[in-house]
N, C-alpha and C positions, 0 to 999 in steps of 0.2 A: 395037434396044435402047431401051429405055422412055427419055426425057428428059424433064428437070423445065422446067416453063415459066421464062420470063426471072427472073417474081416469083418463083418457089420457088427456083431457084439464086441468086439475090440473098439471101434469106432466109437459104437454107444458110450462105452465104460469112457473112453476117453474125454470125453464132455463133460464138463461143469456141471455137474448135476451134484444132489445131495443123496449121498447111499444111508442104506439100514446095517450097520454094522452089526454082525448076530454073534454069541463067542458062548459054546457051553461053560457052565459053571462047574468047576472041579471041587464037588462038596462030596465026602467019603461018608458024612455026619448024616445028610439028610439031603430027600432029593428037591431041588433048584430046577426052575426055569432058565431058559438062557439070559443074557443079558443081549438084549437087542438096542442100540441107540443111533439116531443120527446122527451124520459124520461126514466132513469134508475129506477126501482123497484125492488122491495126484496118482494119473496110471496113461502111459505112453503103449501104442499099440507094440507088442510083442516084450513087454518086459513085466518088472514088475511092480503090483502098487506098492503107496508109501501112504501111510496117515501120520496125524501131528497130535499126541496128547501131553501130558502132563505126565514124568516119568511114576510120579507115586497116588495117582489115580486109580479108581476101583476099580476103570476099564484095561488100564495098562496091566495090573494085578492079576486079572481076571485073563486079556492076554497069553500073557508070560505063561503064567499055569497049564490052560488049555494049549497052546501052541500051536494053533489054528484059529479060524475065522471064517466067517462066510457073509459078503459083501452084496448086499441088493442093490441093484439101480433100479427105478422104473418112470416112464413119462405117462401120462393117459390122455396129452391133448399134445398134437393132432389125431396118434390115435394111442393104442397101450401098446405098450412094447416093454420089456423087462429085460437085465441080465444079471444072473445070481451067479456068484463064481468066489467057489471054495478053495482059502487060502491056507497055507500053512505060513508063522512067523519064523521068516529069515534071516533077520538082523533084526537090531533095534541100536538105533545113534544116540550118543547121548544130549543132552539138551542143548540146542543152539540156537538162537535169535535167527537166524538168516531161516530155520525149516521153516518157523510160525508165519515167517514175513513171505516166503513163496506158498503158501496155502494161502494166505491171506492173500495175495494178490492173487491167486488163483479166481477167488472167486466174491471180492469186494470190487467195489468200483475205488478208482486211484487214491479219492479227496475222503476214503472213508480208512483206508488203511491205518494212520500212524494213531490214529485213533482207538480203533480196534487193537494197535498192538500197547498202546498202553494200559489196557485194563484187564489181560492175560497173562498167566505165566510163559515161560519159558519153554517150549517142548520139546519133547522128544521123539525122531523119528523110526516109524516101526516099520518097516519094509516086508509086505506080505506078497508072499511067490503063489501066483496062481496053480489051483493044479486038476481043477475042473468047476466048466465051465454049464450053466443052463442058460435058454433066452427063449424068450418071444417075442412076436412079431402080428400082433392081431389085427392088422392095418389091412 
């Protein structure tokens, strides 16, 4: 299967797109599927992502626990192309108005923002270090 060199999956990841965030579940009781959900991200080529949740959320919870992650992108129009790339959790910030407001611009238009930010809470940023990468490129 065709793959996109490191730059072009860096590039990919870089774009406004909406990821599958996937995070095993650390249940000792009984065995759990993972928790997979969509998810807005912020990721700069050669560094590391950052997402925005709610610090006492079932995903942040779930997070913290496992202390990894594994972040999907994919597009299928113009053609399919993917980049799946396994994180471990780095940091995590504690909740501040300005992360919600740079995701939110990230990927609202201008006149939809202050809107958006009145009817969420507060979040917290979790900074996830990549540390392998998959892609394709089926174009």
């Amino acid at each position: 299967m065709p793959t996109m060199t490191d730059d072009q999956a860096q590039e990919f990841l870089a774009a406004p797109r909406i990821g599958v965030l996937s995070i095993a579940r650390v249940d000792l009781e009984q065995r759990t599927a993972p928790l997979s959900i969509p998810i807005w991200y912020e990721y700069a080529p050669g560094g590391d992502l950052s997402i925005v949740t709610p610090v006492d959320s079932f995903k942040a919870t779930v997070l913290r626990a496992a202390g990894r992650a594994t972040l999907l992108v994919e597009e299928s129009v113009p053609r399919i192309r993917y980049v799946s790339v396994e994180c471990e959790l780095a940091d995590e910030l504690p909740p501040d108005p300005a992360h919600t407001r740079a995701m939110a611009s990230r990927y609202l238009p201008q006149d939809q923002i202050e809107q958006f930010l009145a009817n969420v809470p507060i979040e917290g940023r979790f900074v996830l270090r990549p540390v392998r990468w998959r892609s394709a490129d089926l174009g």
